[in-house]
Structures are given as C-alpha cells and as structure tokens.
C-alpha positions, 0 to 999 in steps of 0.5 A: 528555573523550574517554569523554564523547564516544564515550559520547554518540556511541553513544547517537546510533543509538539515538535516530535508530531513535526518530525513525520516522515515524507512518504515515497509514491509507488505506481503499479500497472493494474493487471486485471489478471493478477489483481481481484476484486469482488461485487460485495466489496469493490474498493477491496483489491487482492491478489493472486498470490496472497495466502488466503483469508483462513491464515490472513490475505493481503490487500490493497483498500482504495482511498481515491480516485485520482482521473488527472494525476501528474507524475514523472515516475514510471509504472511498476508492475506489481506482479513482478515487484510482489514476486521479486521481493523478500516477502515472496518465496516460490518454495513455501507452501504459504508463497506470499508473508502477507502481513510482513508485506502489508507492514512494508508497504505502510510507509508508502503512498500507492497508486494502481493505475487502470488504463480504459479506452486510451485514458489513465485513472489512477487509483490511491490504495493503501496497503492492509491485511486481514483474517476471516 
C-alpha cells in the first residue's frame, strides 16, 4: 500500500508541469513615434510614457523576428491600449505603474508589428522592466 502511495505521488510534479496555461497573442502596430530604441541597445524597445530608469522603466525585449507570420488578429496600437489601461493615470505625477504593467503583459505572447516599403515584419517581444 505504501509503494502505491509514494508511487502515485511522484507522478504528481509531472502532471502539475502539464497544467501551463496557453498564452493569448497581442499584436501591436510599431509607432516609431511612440516606441524608442537606442544604438547600444537595439533589441531594447521603450517607451514614451514610461517612468524612466531612475525609479524603473518599462520595456519590451525582442525575442525574434517573424518576415511570414499568419494571423487573423488584427493590430492594436499600443499607445492607446497602454493609455486605456489600468496601469496608466493622466494625473500622477509617475503616469505609467511600469512594473505592474510588465507583470500583466508576462501572460501574453507579444508582437510589434513594423511595416517597411509595403512589407510587414513582425517582431516577437516580451515584456520586462528594469532599474538603472
């Protein structure tokens, strides 16, 4: 009885791992006007209304680039889906909870989508945040 128990018990890790949650897709138009990167770091992505690397600045990192992805879902911009969001308030000093919104975003998977010369490329990004 005793080898039944421990044997059903270590099978237990094994189907907790099988339980992962599927992740949603976001696709976000890149604004070039809203959306900063810099030489050093070109597979960083900021942006403007984050609250700046003294007290923590949110960012997307890219992961890939994708020239032929297929999709049904349309794009978002993000400037209005960051502004329309909780996590964004027009009258604090500090507009943008950086980290809270990097936590949200964790549980999607996220594409910038550039659009050069007609042709789409789209770029896999996940969310992270950071202090200097």
């Amino acid at each position: 009885m005793k080898i039944a128990i421990l044997f059903i018990l270590s099978l237990f890790p094994c189907f907790a791992g099988a339980q992962e949650k599927v992740k949603d897709t976001l696709i976000f138009s890149y604004d070039s006007n809203y959306i900063i990167t810099h030489n050093e770091i070109p597979n960083h992505f900021y942006i403007k209304d984050g609250s700046g690397g003294n007290v923590g600045e949110f960012f997307f990192a890219g992961v890939q680039k994708i020239k032929n992805y297929k999709t049904k879902k349309r794009e978002i911009g993000l400037k209005e889906f960051i502004r329309s969001s909780k996590f964004y308030d027009e009258n604090r000093r500090l507009k943008l909870r950086d980290y809270e919104l990097a936590d949200y975003l964790e549980d999607y998977v996220i594409f910038l989508v550039k659009t050069e010369d007609g042709k789409k490329s789209y770029i896999q990004v996940k969310s992270s945040f950071e202090i200097e």
